[in-house]
PLY file of the C-alpha trace (Angstrom):
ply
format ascii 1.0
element vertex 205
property float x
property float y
property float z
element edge 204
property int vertex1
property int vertex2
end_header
2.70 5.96 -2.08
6.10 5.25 -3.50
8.11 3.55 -1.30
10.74 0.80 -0.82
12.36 -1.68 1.95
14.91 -0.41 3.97
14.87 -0.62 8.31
13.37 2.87 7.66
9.82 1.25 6.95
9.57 -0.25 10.52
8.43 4.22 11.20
5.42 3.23 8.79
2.54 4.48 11.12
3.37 8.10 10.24
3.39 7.43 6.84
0.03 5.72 6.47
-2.68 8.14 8.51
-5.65 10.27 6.80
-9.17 10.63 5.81
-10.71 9.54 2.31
-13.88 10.63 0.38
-17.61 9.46 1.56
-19.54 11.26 -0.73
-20.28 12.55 -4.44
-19.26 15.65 -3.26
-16.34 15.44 -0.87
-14.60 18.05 1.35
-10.98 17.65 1.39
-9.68 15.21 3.33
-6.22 13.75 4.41
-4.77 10.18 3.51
-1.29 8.12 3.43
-0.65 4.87 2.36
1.97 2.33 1.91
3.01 1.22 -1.59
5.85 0.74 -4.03
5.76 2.60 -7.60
2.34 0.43 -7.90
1.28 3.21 -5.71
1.60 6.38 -8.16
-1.77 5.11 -9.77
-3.59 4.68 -7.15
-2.41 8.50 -5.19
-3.12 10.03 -8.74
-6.75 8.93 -8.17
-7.10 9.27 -4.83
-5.72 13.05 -5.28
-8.71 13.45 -8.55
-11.08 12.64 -5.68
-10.35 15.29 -3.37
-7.94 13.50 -0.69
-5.09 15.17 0.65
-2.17 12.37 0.65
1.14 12.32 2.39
3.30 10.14 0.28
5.75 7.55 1.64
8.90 7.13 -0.63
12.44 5.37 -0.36
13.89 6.42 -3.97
12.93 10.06 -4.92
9.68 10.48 -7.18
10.29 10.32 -10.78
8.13 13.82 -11.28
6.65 16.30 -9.08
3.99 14.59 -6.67
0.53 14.82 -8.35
-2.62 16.53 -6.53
-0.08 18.63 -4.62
0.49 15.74 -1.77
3.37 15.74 0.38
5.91 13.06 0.21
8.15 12.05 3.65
11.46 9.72 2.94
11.06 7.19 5.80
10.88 9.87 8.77
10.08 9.01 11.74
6.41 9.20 12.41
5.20 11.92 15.19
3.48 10.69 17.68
0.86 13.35 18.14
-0.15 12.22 14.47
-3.96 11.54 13.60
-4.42 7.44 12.17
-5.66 6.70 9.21
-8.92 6.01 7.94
-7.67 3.72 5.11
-4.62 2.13 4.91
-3.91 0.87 1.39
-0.76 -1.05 0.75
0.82 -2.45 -2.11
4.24 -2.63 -0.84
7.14 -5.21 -2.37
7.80 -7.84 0.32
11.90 -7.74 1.66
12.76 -9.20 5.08
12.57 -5.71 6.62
9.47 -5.06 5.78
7.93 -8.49 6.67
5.00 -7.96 9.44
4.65 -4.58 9.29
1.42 -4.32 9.34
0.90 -5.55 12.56
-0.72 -3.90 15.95
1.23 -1.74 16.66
0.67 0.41 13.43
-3.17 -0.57 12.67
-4.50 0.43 16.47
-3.00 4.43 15.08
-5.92 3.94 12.67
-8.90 5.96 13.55
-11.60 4.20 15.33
-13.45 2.78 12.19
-10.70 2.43 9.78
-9.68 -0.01 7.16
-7.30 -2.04 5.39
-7.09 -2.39 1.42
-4.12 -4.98 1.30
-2.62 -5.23 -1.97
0.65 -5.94 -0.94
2.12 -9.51 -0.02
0.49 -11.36 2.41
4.01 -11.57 4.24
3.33 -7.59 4.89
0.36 -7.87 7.72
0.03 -9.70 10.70
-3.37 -11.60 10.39
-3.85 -12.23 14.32
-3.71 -8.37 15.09
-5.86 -7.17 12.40
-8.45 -9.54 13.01
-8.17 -8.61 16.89
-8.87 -5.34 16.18
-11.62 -5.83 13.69
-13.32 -8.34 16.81
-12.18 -5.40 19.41
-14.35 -2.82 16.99
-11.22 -0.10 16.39
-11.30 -1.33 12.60
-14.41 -1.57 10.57
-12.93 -4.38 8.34
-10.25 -5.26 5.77
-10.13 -6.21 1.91
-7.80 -8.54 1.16
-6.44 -9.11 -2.25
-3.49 -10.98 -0.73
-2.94 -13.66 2.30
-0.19 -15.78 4.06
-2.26 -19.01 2.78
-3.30 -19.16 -0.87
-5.34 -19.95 -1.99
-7.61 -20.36 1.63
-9.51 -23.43 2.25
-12.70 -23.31 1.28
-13.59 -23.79 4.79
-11.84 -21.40 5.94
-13.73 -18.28 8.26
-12.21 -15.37 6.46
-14.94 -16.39 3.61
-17.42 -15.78 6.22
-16.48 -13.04 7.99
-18.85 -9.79 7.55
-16.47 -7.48 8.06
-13.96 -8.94 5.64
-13.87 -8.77 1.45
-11.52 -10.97 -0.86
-10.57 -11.27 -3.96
-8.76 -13.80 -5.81
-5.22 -12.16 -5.98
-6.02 -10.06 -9.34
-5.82 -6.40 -8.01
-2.91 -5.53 -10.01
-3.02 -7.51 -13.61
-0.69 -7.18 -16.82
-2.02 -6.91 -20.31
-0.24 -8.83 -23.56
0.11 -5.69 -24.77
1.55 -4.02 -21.95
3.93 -6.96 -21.38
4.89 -6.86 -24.90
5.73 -2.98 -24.97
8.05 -3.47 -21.36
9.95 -6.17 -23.23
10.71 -3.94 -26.47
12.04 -0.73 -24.23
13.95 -2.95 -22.25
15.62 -4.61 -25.72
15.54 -0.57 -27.07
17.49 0.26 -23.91
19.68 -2.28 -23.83
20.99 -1.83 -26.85
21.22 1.96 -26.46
23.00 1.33 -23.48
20.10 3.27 -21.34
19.31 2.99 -17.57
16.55 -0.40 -17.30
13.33 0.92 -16.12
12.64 -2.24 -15.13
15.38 -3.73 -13.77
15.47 -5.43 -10.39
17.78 -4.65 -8.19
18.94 -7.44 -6.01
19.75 -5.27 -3.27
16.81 -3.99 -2.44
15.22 -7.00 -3.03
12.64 -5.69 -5.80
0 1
1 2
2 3
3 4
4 5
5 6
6 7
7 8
8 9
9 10
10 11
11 12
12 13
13 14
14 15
15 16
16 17
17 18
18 19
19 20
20 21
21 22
22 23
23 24
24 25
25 26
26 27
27 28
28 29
29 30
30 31
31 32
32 33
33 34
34 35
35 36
36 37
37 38
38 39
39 40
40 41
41 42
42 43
43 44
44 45
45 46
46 47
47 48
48 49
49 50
50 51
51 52
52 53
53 54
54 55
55 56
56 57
57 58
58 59
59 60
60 61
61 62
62 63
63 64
64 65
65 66
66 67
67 68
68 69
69 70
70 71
71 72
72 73
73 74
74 75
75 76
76 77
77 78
78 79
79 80
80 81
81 82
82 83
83 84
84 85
85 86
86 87
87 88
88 89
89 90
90 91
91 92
92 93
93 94
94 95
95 96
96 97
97 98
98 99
99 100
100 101
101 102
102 103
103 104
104 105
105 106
106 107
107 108
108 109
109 110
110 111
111 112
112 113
113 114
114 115
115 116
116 117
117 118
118 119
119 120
120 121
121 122
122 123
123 124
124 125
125 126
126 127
127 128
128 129
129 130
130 131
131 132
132 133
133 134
134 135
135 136
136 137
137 138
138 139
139 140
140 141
141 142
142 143
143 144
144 145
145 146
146 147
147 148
148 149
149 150
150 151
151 152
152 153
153 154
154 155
155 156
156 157
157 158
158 159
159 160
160 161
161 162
162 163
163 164
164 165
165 166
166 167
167 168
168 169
169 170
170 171
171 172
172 173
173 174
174 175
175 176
176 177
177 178
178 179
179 180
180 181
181 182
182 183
183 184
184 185
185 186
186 187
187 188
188 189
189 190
190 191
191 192
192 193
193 194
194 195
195 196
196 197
197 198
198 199
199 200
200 201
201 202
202 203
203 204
């Protein structure tokens, strides 16, 4: 689940296919998602819960990959490859990566699948999901993100059974954890230390 923008993330269906947890007691199971370093979190969890993940990353991990999954640098997905159950992104948003979650990658899913989108609403194709969803391949979405914000309140999304949305809030930043960013920025500034948190405007994030 860390990942970045490059042409490589238009081979994204390999990197987003597996199986997640259904019950108190799961067996193991397989998933991969889409996600920038937003994404260590979440495959942390996700690995505490008995899934098997296959991690997409652009930059190598900062540490060894959690929960023992298995981490593939923009390859080029295998056709052969089971889809996904869940696809969960939280991707940045850079012109190479805009629509990629479109049909093309979602109709891989397994018949039944969904999509936690967490990402930029830039990132997904609207008109395919929601074909798919109608078609019955995908069991539904939850959006945290959308092209249009906020949607009109007569908008159908907000009716939709098969669809669950949330004000843009999935990832939020504390005082206190804003506070402690900006003094080890200043600390390694002025040590003349690598940012940890600097953007770079190459990449685009």
């Amino acid at each position: 689940m860390w990942s970045g923008s490059s042409t490589s993330w238009r081979a994204m269906p390999r990197m987003a296919c597996g199986r997640t947890c259904h019950c108190a007691a799961p067996p193991r199971s397989a998933s991969r998602s889409l996600g920038g370093s937003m994404g260590r979190a979440i495959a942390q969890t996700m690995a505490t819960l008995g899934v098997d993940l296959t991690v997409a990353v652009r930059p190598p991990p900062g540490g060894p990959s959690a929960g023992g999954y298995v981490t593939h640098r923009g390859r080029q997905p295998r056709r052969r490859d089971p889809g996904a159950d869940y696809v969960i992104n939280v991707l940045p948003i850079t012109a190479q990566i805009r629509d990629v979650l479109n049909r093309e990658l979602l109709e891989r899913m397994r018949r039944g699948g969904g999509l936690i989108q967490m990402g930029r609403g830039e990132h997904l194709v609207e008109e395919d999901l929601m074909a798919l969803i109608d078609e019955g391949h995908l069991a539904g979405a939850s959006f945290d993100v959308l092209r249009q914000e906020p949607l009109p309140a007569d908008h159908p999304y907000w009716q939709h059974p098969k669809l669950r949305i949330t004000p843009h809030v999935a990832s939020g930043a504390t005082p206190h954890a804003v506070a402690a960013q900006l003094v080890q920025s200043v600390q390694e500034l002025r040590d003349g230390q690598p940012l940890s948190f600097e953007v770079d405007p190459g990449t685009g994030y």
